[in-house]
C-alpha positions as CSV (number, residue, x, y, z in Angstrom):
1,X,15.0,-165.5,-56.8
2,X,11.9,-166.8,-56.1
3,X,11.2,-170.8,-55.3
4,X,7.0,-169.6,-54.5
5,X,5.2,-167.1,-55.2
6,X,1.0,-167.6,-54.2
7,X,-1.7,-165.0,-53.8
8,X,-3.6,-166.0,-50.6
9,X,-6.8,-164.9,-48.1
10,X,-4.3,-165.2,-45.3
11,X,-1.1,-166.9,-44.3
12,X,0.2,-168.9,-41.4
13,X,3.7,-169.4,-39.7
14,X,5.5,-171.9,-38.9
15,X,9.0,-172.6,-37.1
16,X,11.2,-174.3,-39.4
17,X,13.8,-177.4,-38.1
18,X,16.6,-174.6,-37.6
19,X,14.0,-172.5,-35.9
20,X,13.6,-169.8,-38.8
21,X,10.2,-168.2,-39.9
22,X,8.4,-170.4,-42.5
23,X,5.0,-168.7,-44.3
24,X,2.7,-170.9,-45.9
25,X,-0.5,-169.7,-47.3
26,X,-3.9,-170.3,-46.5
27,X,-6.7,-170.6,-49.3
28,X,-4.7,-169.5,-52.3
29,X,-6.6,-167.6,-55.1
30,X,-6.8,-165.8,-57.8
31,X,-10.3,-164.6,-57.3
32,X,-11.3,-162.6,-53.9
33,X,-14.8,-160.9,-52.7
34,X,-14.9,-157.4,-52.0
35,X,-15.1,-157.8,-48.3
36,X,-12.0,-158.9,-48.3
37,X,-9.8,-157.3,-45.6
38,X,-6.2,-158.1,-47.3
39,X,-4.4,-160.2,-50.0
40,X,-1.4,-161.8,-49.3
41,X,1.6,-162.5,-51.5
42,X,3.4,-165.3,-50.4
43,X,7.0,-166.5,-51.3
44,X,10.0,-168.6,-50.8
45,X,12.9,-167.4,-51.7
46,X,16.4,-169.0,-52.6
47,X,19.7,-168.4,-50.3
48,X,21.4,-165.1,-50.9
49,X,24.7,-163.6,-49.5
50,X,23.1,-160.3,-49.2
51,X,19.6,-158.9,-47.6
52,X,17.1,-158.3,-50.4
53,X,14.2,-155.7,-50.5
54,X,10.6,-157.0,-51.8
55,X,8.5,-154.8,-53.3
56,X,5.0,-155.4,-54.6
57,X,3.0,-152.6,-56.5
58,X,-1.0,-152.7,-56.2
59,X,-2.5,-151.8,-59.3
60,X,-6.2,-151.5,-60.3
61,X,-5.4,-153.0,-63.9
62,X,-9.6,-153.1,-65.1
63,X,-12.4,-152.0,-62.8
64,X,-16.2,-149.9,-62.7
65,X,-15.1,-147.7,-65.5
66,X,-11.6,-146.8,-63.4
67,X,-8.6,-145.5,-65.1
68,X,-7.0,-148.7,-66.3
69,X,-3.7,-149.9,-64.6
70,X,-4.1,-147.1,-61.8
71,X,-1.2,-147.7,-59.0
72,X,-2.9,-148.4,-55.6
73,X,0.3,-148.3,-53.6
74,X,3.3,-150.3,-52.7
75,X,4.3,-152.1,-49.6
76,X,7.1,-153.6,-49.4
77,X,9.7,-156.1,-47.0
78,X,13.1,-156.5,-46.3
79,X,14.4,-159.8,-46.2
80,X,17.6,-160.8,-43.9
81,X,20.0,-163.0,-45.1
82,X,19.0,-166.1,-43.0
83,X,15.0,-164.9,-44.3
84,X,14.3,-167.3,-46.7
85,X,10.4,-167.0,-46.8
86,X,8.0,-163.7,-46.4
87,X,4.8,-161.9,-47.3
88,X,3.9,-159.2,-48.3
89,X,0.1,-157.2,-47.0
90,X,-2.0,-155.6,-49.0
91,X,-5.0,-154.3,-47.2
92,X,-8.4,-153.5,-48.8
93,X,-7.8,-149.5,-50.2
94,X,-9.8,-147.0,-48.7
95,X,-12.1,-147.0,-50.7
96,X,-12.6,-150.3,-50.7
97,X,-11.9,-153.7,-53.5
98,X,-13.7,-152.3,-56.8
99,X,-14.7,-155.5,-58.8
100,X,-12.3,-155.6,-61.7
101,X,-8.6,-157.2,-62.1
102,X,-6.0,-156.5,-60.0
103,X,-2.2,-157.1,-60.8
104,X,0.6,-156.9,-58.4
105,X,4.3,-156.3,-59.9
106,X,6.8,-157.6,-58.1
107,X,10.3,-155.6,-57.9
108,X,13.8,-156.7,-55.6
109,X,16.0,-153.8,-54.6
110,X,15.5,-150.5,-52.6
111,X,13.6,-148.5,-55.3
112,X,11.1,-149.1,-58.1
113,X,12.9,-148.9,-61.6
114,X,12.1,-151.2,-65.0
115,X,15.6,-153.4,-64.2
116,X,13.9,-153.8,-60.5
117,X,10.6,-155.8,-61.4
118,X,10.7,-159.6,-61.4
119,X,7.2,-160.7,-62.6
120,X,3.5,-159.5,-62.2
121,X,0.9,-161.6,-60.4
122,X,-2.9,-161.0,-61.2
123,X,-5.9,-161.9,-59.1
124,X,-9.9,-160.4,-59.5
125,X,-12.1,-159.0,-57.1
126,X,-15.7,-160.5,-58.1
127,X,-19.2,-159.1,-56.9
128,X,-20.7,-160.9,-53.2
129,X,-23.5,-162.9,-54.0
């Protein structure tokens, strides 16, 4: 399904030769500060025949004496058939980035189920200094 898949600080777009929407990210990491407004997951994706749902789950996997792999929240996208790049947002929480390790699982279709996840992708949030 997927050709890329990078964690970034930000993303940029780009027109493609047939005119469609091309992302590319900017500063890929695995390691972020927590002033960080957002993280972005950035992909490729092969052709499909049909439109496809992303969905990435934001979970605080270790962090300050946190519950271990507590969900965050989701966000999600829905890809058109002539779609064949994306991102996905996922803005500081409330609360703000707690220094620990992160992990975002990555799931196609409408809804959340253990057939519907694809991978996991894991990035930290380290202390300013």
């Amino acid at each position: 399904c997927f050709t890329s898949l990078v964690l970034a600080h930000r993303y940029k777009e780009a027109k493609e030769a047939f005119q469609t929407d091309r992302y590319k990210p900017v500063n890929p990491s695995t390691t972020c500060k927590p002033d960080a407004e957002a993280v972005y997951m950035v992909f490729d994706v092969l052709p499909r025949e049909n439109p496809a749902h992303i969905i990435g789950q934001l979970f605080l996997a270790k962090g300050d004496g946190q519950a271990e792999d507590r969900l965050l929240y989701e966000e999600s996208v829905f890809l058109q058939t002539s779609q064949d790049s994306g991102f996905i947002e996922f803005s500081r929480p409330t609360a703000g980035w707690v220094s620990g390790e992160y992990k975002l699982k990555i799931h196609i279709g409408e809804k959340v189920t253990e057939a519907s996840q694809l991978g996991t992708l894991r990035f930290r949030i380290t202390a300013s200094k």
